[in-house]
OpenMM code with the backbone's topology and positions (N, CA, C; nanometers):
from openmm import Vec3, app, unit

residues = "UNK UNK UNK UNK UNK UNK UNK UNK UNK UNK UNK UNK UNK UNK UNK UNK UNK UNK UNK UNK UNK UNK UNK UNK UNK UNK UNK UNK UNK UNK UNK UNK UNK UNK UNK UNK UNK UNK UNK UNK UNK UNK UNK UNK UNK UNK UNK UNK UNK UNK UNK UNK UNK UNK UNK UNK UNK UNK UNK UNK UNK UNK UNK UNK UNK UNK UNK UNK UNK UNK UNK UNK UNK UNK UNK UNK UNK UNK UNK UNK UNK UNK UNK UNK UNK UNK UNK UNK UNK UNK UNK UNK UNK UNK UNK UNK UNK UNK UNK UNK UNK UNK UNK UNK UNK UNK UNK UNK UNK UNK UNK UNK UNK UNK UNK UNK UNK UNK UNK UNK UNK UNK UNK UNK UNK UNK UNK UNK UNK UNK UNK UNK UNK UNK UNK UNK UNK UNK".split()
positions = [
    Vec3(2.0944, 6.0959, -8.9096),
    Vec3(2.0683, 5.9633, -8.9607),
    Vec3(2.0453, 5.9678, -9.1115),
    Vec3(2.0104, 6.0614, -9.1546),
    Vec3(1.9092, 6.0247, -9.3169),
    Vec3(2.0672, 6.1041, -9.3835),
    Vec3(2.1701, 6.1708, -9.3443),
    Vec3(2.2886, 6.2812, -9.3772),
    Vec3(2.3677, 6.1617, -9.4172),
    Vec3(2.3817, 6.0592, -9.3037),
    Vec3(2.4502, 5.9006, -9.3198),
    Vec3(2.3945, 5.8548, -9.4316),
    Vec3(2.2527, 5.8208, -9.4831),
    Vec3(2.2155, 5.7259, -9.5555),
    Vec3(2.2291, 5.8184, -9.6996),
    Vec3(2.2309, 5.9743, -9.6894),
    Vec3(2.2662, 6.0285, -9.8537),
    Vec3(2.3685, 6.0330, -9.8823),
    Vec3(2.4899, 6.0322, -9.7906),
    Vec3(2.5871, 5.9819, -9.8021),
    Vec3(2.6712, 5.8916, -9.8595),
    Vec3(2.5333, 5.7524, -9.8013),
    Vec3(2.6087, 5.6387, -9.8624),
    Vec3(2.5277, 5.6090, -9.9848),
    Vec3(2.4543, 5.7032, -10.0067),
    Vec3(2.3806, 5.6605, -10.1265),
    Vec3(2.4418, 5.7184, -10.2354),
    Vec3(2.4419, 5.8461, -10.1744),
    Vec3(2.5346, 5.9263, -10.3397),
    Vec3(2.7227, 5.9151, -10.3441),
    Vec3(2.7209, 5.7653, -10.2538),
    Vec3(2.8588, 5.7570, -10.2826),
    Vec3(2.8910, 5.6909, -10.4120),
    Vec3(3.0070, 5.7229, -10.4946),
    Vec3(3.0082, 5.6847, -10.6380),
    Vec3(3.0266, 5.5464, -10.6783),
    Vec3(3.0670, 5.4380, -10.5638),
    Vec3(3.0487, 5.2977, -10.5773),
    Vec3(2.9108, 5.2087, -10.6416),
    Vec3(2.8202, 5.2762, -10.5081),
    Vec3(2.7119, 5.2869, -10.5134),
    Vec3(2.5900, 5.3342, -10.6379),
    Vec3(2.6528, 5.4218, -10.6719),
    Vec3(2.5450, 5.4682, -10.8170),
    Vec3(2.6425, 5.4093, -10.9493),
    Vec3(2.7164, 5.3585, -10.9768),
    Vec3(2.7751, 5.2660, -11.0677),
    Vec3(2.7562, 5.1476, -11.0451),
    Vec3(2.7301, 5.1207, -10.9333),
    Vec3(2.6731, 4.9657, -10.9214),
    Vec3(2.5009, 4.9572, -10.9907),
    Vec3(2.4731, 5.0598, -10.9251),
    Vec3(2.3594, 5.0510, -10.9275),
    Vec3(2.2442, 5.1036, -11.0903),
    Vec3(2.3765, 5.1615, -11.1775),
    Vec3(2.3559, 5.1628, -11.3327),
    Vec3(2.4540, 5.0265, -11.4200),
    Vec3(2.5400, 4.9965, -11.3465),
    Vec3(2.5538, 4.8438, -11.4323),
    Vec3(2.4560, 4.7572, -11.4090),
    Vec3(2.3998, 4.7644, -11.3129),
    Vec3(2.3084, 4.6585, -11.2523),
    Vec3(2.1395, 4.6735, -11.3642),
    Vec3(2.1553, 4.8379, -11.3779),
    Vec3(1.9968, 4.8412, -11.4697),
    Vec3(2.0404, 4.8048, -11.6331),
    Vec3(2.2012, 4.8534, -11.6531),
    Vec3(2.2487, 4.8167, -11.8093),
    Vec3(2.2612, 4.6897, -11.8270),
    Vec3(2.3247, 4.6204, -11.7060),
    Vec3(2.3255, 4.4366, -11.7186),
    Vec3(2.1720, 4.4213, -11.7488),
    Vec3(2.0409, 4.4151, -11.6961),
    Vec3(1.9074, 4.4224, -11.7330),
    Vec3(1.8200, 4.3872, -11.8757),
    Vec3(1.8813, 4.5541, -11.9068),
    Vec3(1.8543, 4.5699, -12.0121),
    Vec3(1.9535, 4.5306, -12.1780),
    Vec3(2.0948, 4.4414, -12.1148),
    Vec3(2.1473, 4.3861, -12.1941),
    Vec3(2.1056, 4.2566, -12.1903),
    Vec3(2.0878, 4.1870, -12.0902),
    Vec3(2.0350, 4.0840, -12.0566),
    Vec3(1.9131, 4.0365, -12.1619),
    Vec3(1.7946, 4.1535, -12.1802),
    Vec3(1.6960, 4.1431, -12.2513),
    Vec3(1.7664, 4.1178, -12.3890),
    Vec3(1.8411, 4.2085, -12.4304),
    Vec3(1.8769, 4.1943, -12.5828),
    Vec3(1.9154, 4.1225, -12.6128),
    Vec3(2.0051, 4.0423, -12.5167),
    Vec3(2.0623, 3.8958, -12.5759),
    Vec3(1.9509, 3.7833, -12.6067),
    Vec3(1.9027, 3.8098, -12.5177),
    Vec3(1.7638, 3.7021, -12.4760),
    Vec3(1.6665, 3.7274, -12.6069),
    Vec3(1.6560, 3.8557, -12.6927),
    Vec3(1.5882, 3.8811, -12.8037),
    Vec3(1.6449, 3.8023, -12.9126),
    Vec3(1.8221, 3.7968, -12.9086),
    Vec3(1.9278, 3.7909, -13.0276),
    Vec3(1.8925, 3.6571, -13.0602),
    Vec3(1.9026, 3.5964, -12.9147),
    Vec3(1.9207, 3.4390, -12.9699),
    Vec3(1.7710, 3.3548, -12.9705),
    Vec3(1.6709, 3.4466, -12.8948),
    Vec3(1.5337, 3.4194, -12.9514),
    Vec3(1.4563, 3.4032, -13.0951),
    Vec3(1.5070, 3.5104, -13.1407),
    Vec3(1.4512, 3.6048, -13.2671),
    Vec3(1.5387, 3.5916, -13.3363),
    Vec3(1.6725, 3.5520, -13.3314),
    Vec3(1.7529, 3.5483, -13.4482),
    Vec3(1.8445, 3.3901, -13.4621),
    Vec3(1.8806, 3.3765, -13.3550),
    Vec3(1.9406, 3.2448, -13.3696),
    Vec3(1.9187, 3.0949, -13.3548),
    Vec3(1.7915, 3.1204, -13.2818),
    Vec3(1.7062, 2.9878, -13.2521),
    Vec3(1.6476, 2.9619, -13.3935),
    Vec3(1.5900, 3.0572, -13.4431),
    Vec3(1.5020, 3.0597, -13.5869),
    Vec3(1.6178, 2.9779, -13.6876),
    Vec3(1.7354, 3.0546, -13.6988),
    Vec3(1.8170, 3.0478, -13.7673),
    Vec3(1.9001, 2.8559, -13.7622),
    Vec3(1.8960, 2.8285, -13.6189),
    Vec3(1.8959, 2.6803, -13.6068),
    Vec3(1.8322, 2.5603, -13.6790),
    Vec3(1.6470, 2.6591, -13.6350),
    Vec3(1.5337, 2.5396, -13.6618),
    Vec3(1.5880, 2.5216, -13.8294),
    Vec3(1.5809, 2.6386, -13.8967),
    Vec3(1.5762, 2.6480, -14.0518),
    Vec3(1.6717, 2.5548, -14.0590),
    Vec3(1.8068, 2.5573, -14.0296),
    Vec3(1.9150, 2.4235, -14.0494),
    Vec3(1.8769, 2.2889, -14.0307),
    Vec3(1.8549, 2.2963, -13.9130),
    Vec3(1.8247, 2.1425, -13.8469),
    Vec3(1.6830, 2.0637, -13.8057),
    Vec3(1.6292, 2.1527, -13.8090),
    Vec3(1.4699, 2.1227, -13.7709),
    Vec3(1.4329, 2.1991, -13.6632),
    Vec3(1.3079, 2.1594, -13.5836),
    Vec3(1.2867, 2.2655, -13.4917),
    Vec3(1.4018, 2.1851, -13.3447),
    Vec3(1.4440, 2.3027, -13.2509),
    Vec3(1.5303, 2.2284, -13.1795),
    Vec3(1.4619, 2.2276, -13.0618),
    Vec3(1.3697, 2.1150, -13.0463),
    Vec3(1.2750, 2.1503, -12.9033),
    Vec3(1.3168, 1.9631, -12.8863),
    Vec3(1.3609, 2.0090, -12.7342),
    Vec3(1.3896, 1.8868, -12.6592),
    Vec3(1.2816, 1.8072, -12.5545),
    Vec3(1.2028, 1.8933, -12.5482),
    Vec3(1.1600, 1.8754, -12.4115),
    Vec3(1.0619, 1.7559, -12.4119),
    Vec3(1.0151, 1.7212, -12.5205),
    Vec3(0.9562, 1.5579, -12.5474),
    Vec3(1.0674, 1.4186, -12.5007),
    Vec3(1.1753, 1.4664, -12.4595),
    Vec3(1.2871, 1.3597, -12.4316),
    Vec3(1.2709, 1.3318, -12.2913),
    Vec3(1.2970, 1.2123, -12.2090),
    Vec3(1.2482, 1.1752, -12.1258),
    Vec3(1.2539, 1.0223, -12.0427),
    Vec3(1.2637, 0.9974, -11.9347),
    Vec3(1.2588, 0.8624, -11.8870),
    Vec3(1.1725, 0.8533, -11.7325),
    Vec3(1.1644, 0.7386, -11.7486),
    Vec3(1.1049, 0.7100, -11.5750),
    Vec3(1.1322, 0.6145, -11.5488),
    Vec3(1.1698, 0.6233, -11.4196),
    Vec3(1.2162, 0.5413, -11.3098),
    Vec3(1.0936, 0.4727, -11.2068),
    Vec3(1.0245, 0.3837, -11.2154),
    Vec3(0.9322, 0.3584, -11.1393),
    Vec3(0.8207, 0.4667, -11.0863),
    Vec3(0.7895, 0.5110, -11.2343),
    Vec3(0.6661, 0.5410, -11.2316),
    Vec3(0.7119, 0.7330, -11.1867),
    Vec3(0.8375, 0.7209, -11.1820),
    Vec3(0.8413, 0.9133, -11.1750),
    Vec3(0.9496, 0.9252, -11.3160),
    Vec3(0.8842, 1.0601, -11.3409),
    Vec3(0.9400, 1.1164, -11.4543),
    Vec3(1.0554, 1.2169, -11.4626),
    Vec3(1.1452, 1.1623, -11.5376),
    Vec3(1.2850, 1.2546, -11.5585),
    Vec3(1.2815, 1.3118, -11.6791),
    Vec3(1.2187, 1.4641, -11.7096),
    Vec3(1.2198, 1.5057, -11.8065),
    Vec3(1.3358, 1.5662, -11.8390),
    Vec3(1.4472, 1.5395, -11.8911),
    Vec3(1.5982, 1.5582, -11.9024),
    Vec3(1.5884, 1.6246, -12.0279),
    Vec3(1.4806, 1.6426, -12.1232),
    Vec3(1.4551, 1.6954, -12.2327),
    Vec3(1.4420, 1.8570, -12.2242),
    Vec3(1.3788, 1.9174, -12.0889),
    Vec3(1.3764, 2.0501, -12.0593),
    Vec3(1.5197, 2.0928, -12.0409),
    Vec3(1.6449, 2.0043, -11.9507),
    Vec3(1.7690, 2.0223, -11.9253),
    Vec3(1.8721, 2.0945, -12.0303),
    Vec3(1.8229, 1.9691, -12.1556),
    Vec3(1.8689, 1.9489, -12.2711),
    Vec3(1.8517, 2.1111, -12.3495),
    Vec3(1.7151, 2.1913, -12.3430),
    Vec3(1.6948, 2.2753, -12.3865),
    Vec3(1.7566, 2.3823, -12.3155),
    Vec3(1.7517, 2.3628, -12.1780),
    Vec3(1.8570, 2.5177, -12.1100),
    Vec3(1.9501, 2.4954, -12.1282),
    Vec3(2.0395, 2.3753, -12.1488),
    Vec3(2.1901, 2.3896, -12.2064),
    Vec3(2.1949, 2.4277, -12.2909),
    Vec3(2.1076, 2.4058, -12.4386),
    Vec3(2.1790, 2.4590, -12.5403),
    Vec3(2.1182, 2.5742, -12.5494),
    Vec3(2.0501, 2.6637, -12.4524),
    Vec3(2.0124, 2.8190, -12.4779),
    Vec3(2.0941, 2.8985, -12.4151),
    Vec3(2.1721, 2.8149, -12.2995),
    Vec3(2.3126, 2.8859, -12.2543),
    Vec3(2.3925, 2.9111, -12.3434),
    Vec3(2.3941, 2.7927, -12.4222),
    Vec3(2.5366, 2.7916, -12.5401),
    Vec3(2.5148, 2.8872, -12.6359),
    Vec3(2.4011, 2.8454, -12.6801),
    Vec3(2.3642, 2.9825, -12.7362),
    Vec3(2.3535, 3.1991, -12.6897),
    Vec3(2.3215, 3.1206, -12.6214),
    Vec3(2.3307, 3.2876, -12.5175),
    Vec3(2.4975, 3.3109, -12.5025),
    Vec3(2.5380, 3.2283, -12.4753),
    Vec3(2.7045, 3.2276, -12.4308),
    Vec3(2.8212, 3.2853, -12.5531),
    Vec3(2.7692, 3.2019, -12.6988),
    Vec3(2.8190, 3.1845, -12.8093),
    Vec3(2.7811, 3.3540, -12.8415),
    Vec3(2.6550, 3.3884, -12.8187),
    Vec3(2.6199, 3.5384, -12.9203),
    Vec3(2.7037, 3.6535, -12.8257),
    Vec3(2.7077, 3.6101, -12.7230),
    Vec3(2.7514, 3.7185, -12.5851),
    Vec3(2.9048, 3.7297, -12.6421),
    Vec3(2.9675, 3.6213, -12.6658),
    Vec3(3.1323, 3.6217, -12.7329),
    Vec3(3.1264, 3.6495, -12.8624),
    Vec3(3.0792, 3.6149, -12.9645),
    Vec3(3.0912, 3.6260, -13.1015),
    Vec3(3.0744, 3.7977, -13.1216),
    Vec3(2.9403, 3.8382, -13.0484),
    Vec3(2.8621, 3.9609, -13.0501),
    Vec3(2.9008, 4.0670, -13.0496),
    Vec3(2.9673, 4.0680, -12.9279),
    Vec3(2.9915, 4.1835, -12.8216),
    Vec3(3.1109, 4.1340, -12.7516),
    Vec3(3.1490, 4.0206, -12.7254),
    Vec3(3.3095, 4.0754, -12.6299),
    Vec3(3.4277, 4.0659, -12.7536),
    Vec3(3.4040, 3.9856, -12.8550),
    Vec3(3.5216, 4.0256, -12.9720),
    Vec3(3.5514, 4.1524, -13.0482),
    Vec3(3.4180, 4.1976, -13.0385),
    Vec3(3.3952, 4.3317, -13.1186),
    Vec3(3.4612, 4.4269, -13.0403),
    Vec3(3.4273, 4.4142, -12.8662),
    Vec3(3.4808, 4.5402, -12.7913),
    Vec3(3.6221, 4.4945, -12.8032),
    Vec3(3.6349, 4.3767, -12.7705),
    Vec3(3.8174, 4.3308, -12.7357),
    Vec3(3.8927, 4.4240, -12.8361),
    Vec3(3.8643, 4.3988, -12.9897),
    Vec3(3.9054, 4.4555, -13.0976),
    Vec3(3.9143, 4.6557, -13.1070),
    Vec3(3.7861, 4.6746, -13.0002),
    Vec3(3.8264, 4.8284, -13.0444),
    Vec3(3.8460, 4.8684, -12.9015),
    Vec3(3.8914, 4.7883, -12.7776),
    Vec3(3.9960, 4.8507, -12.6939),
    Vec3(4.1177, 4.8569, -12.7256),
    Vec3(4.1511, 4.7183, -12.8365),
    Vec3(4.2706, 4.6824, -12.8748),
    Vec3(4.2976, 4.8421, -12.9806),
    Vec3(4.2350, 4.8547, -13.0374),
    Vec3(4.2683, 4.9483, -13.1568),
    Vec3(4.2789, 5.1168, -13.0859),
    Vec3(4.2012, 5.1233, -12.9697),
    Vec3(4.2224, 5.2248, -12.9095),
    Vec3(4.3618, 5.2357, -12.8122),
    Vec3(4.4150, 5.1523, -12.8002),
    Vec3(4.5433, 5.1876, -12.7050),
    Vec3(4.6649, 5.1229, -12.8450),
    Vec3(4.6668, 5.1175, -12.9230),
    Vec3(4.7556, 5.0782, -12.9878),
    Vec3(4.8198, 5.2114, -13.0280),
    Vec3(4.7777, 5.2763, -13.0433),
    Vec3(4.9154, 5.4448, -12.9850),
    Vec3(4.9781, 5.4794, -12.8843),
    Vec3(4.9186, 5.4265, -12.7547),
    Vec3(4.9793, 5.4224, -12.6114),
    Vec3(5.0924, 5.3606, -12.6048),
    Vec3(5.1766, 5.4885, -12.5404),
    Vec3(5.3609, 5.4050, -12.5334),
    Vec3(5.3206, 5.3556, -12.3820),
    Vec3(5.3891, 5.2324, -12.3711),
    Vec3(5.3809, 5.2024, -12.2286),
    Vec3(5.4810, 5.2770, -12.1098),
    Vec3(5.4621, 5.2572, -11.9930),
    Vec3(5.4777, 5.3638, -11.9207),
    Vec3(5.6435, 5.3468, -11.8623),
    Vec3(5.7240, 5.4762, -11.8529),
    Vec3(5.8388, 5.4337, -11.8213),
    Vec3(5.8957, 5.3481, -11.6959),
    Vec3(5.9566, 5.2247, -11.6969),
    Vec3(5.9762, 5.1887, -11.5684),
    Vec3(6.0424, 5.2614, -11.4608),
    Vec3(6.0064, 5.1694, -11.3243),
    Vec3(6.0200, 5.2845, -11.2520),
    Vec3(6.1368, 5.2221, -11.1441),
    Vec3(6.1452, 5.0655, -11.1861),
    Vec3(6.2766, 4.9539, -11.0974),
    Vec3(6.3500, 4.9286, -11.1939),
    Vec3(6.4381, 4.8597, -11.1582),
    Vec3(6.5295, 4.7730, -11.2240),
    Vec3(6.5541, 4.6727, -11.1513),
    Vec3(6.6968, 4.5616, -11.2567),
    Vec3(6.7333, 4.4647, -11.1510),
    Vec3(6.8945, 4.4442, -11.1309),
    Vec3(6.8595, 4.4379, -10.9847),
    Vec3(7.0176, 4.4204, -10.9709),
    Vec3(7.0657, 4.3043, -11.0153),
    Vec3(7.1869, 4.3215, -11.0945),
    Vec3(7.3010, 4.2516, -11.1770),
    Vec3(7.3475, 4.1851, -11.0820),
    Vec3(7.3775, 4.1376, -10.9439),
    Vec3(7.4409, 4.0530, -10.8722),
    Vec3(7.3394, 3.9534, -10.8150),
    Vec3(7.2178, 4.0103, -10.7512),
    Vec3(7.1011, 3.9095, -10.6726),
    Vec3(6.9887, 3.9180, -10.7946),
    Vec3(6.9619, 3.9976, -10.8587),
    Vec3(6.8561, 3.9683, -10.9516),
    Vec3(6.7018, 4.0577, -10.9008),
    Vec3(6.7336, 4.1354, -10.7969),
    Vec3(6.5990, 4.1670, -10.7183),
    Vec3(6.5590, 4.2659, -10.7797),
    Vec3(6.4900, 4.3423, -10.7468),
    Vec3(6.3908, 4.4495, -10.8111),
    Vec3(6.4409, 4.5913, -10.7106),
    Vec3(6.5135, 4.6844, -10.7713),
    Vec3(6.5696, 4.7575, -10.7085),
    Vec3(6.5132, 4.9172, -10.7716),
    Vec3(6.4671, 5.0342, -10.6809),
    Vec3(6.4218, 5.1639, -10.7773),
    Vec3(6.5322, 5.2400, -10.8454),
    Vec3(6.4814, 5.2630, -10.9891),
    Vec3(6.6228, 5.3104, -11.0735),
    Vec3(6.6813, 5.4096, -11.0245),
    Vec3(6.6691, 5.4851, -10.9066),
    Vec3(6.7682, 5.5755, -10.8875),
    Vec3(6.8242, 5.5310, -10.7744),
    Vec3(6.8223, 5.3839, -10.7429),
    Vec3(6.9163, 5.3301, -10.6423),
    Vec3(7.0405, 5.3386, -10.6755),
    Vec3(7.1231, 5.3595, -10.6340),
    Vec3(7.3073, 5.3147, -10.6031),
    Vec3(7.3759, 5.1913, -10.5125),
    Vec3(7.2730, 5.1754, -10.4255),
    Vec3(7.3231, 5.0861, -10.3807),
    Vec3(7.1999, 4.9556, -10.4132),
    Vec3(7.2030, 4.8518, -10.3845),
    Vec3(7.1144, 4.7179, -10.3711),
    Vec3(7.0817, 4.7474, -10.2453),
    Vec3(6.8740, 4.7059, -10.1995),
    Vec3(6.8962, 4.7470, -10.0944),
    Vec3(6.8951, 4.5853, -10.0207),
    Vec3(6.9231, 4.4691, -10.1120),
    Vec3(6.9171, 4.2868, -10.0882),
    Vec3(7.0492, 4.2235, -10.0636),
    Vec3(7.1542, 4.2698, -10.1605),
    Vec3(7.2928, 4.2158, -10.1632),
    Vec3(7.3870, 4.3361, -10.1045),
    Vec3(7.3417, 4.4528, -10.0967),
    Vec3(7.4418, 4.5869, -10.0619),
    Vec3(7.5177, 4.6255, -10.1736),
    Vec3(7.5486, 4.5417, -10.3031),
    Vec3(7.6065, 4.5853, -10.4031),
    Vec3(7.5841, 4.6863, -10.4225),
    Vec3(7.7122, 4.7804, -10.4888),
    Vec3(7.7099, 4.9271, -10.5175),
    Vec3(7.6513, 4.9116, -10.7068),
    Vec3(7.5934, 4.9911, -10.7213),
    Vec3(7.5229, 4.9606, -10.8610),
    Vec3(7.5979, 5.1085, -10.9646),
    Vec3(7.6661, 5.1856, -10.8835),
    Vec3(7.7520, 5.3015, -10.9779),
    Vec3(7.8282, 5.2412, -11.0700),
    Vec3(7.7995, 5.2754, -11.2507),
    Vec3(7.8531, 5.2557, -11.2929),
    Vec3(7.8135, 5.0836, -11.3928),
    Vec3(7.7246, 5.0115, -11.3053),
    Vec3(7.6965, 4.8815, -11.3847),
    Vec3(7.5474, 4.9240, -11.4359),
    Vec3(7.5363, 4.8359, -11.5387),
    Vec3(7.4194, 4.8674, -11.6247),
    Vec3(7.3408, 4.7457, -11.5798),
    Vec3(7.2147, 4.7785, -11.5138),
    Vec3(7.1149, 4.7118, -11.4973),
    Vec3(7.0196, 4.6401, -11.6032),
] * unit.nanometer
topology = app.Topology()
chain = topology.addChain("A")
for resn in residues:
    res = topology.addResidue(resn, chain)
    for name in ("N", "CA", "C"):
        topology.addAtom(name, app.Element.getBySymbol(name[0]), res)
């Protein structure tokens, strides 16, 4: 029983899940610092302070504070905006720069010249129309 459970524990799905899951965490925090500590500040100084949560209505005597709403949307946007600006343009840019020496890989079909199908390049015959392919250039 416990041979089963180290098994499935030290299977490699499992312990990569289970370190994105502590790095999501602890990225999670940093964003949550970025746009705390750096971009909220950086707002108020522009525009004033950006606190919504005094905004508000009632409906017979119950209260719709739509002003708290107001504030988790724009801390998404914000969270959302630093998460893209931050970190996924920056990586996009140096996956991009890292495979830009990579020849892409030789194909491995072609297409037949009579039906158009997807045939493996060391076919001779079509295996869709029966066309003989000796000799025509795909």
């Amino acid at each position: 029983m416990l041979d089963g459970f180290k098994k499935f524990i030290l299977r490699g799905n499992v312990v990569d899940m289970a370190v994105g899951v502590v790095i999501g965490a602890a990225f999670g925090g940093m964003v949550t610092a970025l746009t705390k500590d750096l971009l909220t500040p950086l707002i108020a100084a522009i525009v004033g302070k950006p606190d919504f949560s005094y905004l508000g209505f009632s409906i017979r005597g119950t209260l719709f504070p739509v002003g708290d709403f107001i504030n988790a949307c724009l801390s998404f946007l914000l969270i959302a905006a630093a998460i893209y600006f931050f970190v996924v343009t920056p990586v996009n840019a140096l996956v991009a720069r890292m495979r830009r020496g990579e020849a892409p890989p030789d194909p491995t079909t072609k297409q037949c010249p009579e039906c158009l199908s997807e045939i493996p390049i060391a076919a001779r015959r079509c295996a869709h129309c029966t066309q003989p392919l000796v000799g025509k250039a795909a």
